[in-house]
KOLNUKE-393050 format. One record per residue (C-alpha): residue in three letters; x, z, y. Coordinates in pm, 1 decimal. Example, Ala and Ser with C-alpha at 12.3 -4.5 7.8 and 13.67 -1.06 7.14 Angstrom:
2
<rec residu="ALA" c1="1230.0" c3="780.0" c2="-450.0"/>
<rec residu="SER" c1="1367.0" c3="714.0" c2="-106.0"/>
***
This chain:
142
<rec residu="UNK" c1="3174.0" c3="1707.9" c2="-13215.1"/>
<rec residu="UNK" c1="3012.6" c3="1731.3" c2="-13555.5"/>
<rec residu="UNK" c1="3302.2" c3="1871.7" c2="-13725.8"/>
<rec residu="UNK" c1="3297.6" c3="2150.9" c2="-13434.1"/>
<rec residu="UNK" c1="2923.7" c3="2186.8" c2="-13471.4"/>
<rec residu="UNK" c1="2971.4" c3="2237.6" c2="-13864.6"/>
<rec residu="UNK" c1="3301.5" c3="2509.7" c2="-13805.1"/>
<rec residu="UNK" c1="3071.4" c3="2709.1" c2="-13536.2"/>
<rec residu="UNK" c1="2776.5" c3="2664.2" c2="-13783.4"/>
<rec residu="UNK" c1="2959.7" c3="2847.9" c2="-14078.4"/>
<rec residu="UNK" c1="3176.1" c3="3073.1" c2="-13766.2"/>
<rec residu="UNK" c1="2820.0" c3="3224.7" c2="-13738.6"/>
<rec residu="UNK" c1="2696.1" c3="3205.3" c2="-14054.1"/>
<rec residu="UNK" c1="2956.7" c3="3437.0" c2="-14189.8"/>
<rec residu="UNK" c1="3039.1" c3="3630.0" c2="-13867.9"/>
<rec residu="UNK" c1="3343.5" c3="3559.2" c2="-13867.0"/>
<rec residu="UNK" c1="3431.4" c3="3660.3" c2="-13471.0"/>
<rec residu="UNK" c1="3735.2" c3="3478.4" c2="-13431.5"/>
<rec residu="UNK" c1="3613.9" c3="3161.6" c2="-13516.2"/>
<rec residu="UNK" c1="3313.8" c3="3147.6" c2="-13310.3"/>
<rec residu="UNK" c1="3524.9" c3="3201.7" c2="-12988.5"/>
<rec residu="UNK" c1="3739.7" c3="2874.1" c2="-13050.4"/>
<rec residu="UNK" c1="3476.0" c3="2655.5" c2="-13251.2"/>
<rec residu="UNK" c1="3267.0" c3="2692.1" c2="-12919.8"/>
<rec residu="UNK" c1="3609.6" c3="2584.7" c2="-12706.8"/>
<rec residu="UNK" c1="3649.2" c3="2334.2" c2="-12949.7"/>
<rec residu="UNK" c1="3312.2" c3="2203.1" c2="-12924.8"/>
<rec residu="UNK" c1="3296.3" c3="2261.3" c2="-12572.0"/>
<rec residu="UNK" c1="3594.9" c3="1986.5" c2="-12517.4"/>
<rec residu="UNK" c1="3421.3" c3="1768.5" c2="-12779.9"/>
<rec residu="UNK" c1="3058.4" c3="1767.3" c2="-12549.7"/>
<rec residu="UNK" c1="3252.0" c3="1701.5" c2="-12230.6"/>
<rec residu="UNK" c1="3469.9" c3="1457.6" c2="-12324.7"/>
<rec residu="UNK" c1="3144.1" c3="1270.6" c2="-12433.6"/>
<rec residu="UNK" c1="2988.6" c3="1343.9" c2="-12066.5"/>
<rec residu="UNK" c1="2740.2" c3="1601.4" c2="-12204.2"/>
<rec residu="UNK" c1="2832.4" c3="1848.0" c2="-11965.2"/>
<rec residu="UNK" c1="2550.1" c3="2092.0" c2="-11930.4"/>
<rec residu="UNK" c1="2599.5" c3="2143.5" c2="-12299.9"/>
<rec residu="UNK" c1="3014.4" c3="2146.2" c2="-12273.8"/>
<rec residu="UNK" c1="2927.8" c3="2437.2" c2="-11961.5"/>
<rec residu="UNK" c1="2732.8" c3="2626.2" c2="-12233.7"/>
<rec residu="UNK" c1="2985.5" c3="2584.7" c2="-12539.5"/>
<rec residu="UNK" c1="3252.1" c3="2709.9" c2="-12285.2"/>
<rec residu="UNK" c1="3100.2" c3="3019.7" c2="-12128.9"/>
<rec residu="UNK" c1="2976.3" c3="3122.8" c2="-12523.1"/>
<rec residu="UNK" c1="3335.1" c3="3099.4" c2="-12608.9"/>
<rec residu="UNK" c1="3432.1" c3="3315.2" c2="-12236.9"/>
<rec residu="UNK" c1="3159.4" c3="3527.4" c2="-12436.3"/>
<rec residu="UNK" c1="3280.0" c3="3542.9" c2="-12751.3"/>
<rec residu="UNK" c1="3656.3" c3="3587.4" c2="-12689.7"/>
<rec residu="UNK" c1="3558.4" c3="3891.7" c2="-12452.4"/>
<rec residu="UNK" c1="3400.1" c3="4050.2" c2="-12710.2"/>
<rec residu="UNK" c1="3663.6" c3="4039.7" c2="-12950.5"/>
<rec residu="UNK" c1="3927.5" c3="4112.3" c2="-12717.8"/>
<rec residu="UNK" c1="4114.1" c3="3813.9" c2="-12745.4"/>
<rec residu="UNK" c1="4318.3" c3="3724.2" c2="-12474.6"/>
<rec residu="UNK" c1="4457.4" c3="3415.5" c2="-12650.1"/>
<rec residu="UNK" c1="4130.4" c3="3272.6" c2="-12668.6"/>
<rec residu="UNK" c1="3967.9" c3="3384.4" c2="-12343.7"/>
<rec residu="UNK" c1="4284.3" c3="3187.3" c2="-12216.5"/>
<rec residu="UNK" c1="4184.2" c3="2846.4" c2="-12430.1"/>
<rec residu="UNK" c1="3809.2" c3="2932.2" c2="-12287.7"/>
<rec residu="UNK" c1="3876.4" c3="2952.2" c2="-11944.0"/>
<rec residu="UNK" c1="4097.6" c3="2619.7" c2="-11949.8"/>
<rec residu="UNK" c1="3782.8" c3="2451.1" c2="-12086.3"/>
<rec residu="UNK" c1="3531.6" c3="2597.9" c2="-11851.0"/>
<rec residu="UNK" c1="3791.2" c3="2462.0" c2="-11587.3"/>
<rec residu="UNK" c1="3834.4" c3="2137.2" c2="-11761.1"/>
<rec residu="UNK" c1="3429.6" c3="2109.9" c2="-11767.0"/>
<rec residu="UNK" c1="3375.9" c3="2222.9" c2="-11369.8"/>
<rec residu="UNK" c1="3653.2" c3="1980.4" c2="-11264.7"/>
<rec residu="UNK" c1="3463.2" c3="1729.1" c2="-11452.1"/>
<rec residu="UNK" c1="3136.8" c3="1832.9" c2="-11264.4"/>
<rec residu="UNK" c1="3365.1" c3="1779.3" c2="-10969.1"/>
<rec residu="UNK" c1="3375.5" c3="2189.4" c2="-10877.6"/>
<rec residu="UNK" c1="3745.4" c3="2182.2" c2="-10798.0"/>
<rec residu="UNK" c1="3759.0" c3="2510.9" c2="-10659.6"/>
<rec residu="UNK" c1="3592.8" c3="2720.9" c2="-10926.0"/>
<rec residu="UNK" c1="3782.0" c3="2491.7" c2="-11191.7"/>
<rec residu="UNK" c1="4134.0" c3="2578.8" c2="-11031.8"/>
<rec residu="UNK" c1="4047.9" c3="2974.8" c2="-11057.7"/>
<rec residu="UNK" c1="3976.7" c3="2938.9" c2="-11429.8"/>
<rec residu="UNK" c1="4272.3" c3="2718.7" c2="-11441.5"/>
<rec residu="UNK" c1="4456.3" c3="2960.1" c2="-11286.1"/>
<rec residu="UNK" c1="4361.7" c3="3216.4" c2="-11488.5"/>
<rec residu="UNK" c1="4410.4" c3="3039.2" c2="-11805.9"/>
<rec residu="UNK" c1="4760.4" c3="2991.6" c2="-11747.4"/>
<rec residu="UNK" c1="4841.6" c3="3348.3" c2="-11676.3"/>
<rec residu="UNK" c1="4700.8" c3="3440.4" c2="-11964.0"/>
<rec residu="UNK" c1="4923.9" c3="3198.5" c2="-12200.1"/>
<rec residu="UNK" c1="5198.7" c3="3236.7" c2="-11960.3"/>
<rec residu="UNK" c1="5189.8" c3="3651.3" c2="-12058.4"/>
<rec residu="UNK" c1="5137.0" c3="3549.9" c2="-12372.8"/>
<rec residu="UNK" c1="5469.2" c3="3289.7" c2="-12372.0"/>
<rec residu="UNK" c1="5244.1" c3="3008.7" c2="-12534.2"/>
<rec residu="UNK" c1="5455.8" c3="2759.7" c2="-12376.0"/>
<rec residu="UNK" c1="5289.5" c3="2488.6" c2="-12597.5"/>
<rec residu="UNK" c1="4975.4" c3="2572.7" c2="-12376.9"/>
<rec residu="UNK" c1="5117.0" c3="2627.9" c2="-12052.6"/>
<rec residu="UNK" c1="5192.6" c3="2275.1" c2="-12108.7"/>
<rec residu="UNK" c1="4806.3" c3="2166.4" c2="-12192.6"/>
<rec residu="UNK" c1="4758.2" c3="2372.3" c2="-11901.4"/>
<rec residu="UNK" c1="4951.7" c3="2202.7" c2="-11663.7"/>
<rec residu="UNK" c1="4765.8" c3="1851.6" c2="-11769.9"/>
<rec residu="UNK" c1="4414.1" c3="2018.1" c2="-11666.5"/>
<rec residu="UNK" c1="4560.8" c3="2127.1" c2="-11325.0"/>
<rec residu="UNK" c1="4726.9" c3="1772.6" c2="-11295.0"/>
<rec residu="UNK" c1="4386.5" c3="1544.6" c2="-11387.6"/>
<rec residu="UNK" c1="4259.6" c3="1825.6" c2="-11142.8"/>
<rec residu="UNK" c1="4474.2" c3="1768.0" c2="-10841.4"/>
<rec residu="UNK" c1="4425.7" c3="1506.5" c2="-10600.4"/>
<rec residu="UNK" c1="4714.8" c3="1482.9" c2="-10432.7"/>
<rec residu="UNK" c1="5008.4" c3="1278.0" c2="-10601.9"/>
<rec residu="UNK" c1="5315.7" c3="1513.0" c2="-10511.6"/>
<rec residu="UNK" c1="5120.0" c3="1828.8" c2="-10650.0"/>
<rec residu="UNK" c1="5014.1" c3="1621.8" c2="-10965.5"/>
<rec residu="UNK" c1="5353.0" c3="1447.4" c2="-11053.1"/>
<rec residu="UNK" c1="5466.2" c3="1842.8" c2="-11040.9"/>
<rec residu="UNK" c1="5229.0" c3="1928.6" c2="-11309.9"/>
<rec residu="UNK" c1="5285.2" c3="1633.9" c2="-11504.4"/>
<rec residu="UNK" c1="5661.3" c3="1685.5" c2="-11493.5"/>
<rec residu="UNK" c1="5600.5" c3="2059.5" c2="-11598.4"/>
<rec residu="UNK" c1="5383.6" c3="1969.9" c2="-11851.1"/>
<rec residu="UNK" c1="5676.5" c3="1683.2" c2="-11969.2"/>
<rec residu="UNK" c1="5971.0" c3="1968.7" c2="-11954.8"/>
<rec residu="UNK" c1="5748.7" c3="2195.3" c2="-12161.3"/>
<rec residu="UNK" c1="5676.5" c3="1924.3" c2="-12423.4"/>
<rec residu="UNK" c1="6044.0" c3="1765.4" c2="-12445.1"/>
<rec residu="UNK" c1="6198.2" c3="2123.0" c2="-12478.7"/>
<rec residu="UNK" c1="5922.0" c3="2182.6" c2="-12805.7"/>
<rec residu="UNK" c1="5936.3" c3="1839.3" c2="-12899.1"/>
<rec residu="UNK" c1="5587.4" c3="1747.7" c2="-12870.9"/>
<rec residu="UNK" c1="5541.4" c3="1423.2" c2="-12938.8"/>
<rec residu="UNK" c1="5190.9" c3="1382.3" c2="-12925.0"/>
<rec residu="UNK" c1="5128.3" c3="1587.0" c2="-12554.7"/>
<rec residu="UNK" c1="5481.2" c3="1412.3" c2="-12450.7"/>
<rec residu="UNK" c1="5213.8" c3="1072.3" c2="-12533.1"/>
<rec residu="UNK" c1="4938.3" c3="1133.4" c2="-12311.5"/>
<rec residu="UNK" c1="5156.8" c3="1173.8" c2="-11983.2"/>
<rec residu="UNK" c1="5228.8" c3="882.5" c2="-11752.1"/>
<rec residu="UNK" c1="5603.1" c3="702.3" c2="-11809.1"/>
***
């Protein structure tokens, strides 16, 4: 969290527009993954913000996964699957398969149902053996 404090610190500093879109995603994941949520909500819709106004779709996409990663966390399933959703159609247009995968792990630590989230998982695992992602490959169940 510090280091993505410092990036969006010097992001804004120097305007540089890019930046600021994924240092507040970045930061974002950082907060929630600590379980400061309300603060993760508001990294997440400044980098919705921020990648809007630069046009980005690339990271609007990697903002929209992490406001769905942060309302799935404030169990808002709903609202967190149409971000979701959205995120991945955005990478998917976009062919970042390497982020359709990280995708796929949001919807599956979203889904509550154990067919619908071993399908995730395994899409996520296809995506990640075919770019030989050893790290992502990691976090997935054997």
């Amino acid at each position: 969290v510090a280091t993505a404090r410092s990036a969006l610190e010097y992001a804004e500093r120097y305007r540089l527009r890019d930046l600021t879109s994924l240092a507040h995603a970045v930061l974002a994941m950082g907060l929630r993954r600590q379980g400061d949520l309300a603060s993760a909500r508001r990294e997440a819709d400044a980098a919705l913000e921020s990648a809007r106004a630069i046009g980005s779709k690339l990271h609007e996409a990697f903002a929209l996964r992490e406001l769905g990663a942060v309302e799935s966390a404030q169990q808002s399933p709903s609202t967190a699957r149409a971000r979701l959703e959205a995120s991945l159609r955005i990478f998917e247009s976009l062919r970042a398969e390497h982020e359709v995968g990280r995708t796929c792990l949001e919807f599956a630590a979203l889904e509550p149902k154990p067919k619908e989230r071993n399908r995730w998982q395994e899409r996520a695992r296809e995506i990640f053996t075919r770019l030989e992602a050893a790290g992502d490959l990691a976090r997935l169940p054997a």
